[in-house]
N, C-alpha and C positions, 0 to 999 in steps of 0.2 A: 504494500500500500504506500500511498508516494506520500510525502510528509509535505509541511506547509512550506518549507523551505525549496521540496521540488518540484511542487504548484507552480511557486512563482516564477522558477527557473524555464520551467515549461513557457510561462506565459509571457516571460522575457526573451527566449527563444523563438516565440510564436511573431511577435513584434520586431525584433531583429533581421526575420525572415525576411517581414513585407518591405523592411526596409529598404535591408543590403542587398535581398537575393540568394540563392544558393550558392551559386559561384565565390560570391566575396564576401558570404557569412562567414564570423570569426568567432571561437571563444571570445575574445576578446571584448569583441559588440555585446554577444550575450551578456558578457561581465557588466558590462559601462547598462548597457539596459535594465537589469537587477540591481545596479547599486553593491555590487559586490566582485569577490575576485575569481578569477580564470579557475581557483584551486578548489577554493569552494561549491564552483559546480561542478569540478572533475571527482569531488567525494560523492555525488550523487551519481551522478550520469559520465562512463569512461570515456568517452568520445562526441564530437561535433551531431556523429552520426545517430548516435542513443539518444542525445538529444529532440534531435528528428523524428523518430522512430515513436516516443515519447508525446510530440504536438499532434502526431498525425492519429493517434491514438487518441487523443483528445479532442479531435475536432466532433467530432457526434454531440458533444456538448454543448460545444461552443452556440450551434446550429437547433437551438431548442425546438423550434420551429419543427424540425425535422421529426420528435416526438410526437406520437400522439396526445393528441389534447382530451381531457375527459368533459363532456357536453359537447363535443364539435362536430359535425358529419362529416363524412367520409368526403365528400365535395371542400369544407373548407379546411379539412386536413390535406386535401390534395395542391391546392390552390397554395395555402400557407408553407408546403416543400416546394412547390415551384419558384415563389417569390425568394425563399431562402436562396434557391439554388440559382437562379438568375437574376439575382441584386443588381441592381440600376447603375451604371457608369457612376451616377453623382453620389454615391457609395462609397468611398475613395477605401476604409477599410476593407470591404469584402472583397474590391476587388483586385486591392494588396494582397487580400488569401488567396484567390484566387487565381493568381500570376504567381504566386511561390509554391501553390498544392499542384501546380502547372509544371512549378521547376523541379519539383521531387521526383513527381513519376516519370519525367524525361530520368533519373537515373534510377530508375528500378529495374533495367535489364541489368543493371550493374552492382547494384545492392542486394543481394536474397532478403534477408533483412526487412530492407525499408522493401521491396515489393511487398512481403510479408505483410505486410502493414496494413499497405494502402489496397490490397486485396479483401484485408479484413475494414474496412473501411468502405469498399465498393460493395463488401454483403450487407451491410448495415444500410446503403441507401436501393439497394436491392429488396431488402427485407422491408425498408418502413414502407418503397411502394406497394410491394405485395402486401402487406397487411391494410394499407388504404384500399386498391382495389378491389380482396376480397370482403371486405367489411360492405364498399360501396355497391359490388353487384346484390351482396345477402339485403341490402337496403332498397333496390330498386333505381339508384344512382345511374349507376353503369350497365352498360349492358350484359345480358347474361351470357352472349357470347365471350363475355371478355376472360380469359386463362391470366388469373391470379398472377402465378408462379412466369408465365412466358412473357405477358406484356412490361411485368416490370425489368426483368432481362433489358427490352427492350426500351423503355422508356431511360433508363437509367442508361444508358449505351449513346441513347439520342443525348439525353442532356448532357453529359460530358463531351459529346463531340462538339455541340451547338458550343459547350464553354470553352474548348479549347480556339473555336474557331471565333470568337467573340473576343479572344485576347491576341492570336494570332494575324485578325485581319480587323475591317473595318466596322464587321458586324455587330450592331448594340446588343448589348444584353435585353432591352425594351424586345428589339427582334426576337431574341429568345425565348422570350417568356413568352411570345405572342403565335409562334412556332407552337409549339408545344402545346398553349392552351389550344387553340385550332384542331390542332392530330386531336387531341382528344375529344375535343367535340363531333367531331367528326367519325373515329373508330372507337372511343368507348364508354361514351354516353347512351343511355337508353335510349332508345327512339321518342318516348314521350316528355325528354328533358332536352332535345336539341337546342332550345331556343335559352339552356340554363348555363350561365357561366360556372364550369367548376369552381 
């Protein structure tokens, strides 16, 4: 269990990220960002890497939204991981995380590790789809054709490419989220809810 000292290390690591980058992140930065020294976080965490390995672990957190909410439907539970997940350019931290959870998985052929991670990390937003979609079809939401377990594969596939290509090129994040709402209105909304914004 991580102690309060390697919370904040996490969280100063997590900031340091969006700063510098993965390239020219340093202990050091992490240091100057906790208010503390180089040595001090090597008592917690051995390397730069653990460090890493450690935020991306914690991002399901950071990402409440991403939870289900208790009273919320399965539509405003879908809508609420959408908005998380394609946060607005004028956003300036998300889309700091979003350009450095960017820069990670560019080195996960090269890290077993940190893939390790962000593997467990993509089942996590795998699973909260699948748990919206099958809640929304058991409701009437979505349609009954819609497979739980394949579409969220599939939607989770789309939003990550939609983000990569959102930080890559000129496409907004606005585009994004409006991508995405659409596919679903479209392929897995009931028929009697076409006219319903998830």
């Amino acid at each position: 269990m991580e102690d309060e000292s390697g919370s904040a290390f996490v969280d100063a690591t997590g900031r340091a990220l969006c700063e510098h980058g993965y390239a020219d992140l340093t202990l050091a930065d992490v240091a100057t960002e906790a208010d503390t020294s180089t040595s001090a976080i090597l008592y917690h965490y051995g390397s730069k890497d653990e460090l890493l390995e450690a935020v991306i672990e914690d991002l399901p957190e950071r990402f409440e939204c991403i939870e289900d909410r208790d009273g919320s439907s399965p539509a405003d539970r879908f809508d609420g991981l959408l908005q998380v997940l394609c946060s607005p350019e004028d956003d300036p931290e998300r889309r700091q995380l979003r350009i450095a959870a960017f820069e990670l998985a560019a080195q996960a052929p090269y890290n077993p590790a940190l893939r390790k991670r962000l593997a467990d990390l993509d089942d996590v937003l795998v699973e909260r789809f699948r748990r919206i979609l099958a809640a929304g079809v058991d409701a009437g939401v979505f349609d009954p054709g819609v497979q739980p377990a394949r579409d969220a594969e599939c939607l989770a596939a789309t939003v990550t490419g939609l983000q990569v290509r959102s930080i890559a090129s000129d496409s907004s994040a606005e585009e994004l989220y409006e991508a995405v709402r659409r596919h679903v209105e479209r392929e897995l909304l009931a028929e009697d809810r076409q006219d319903v914004t998830p």
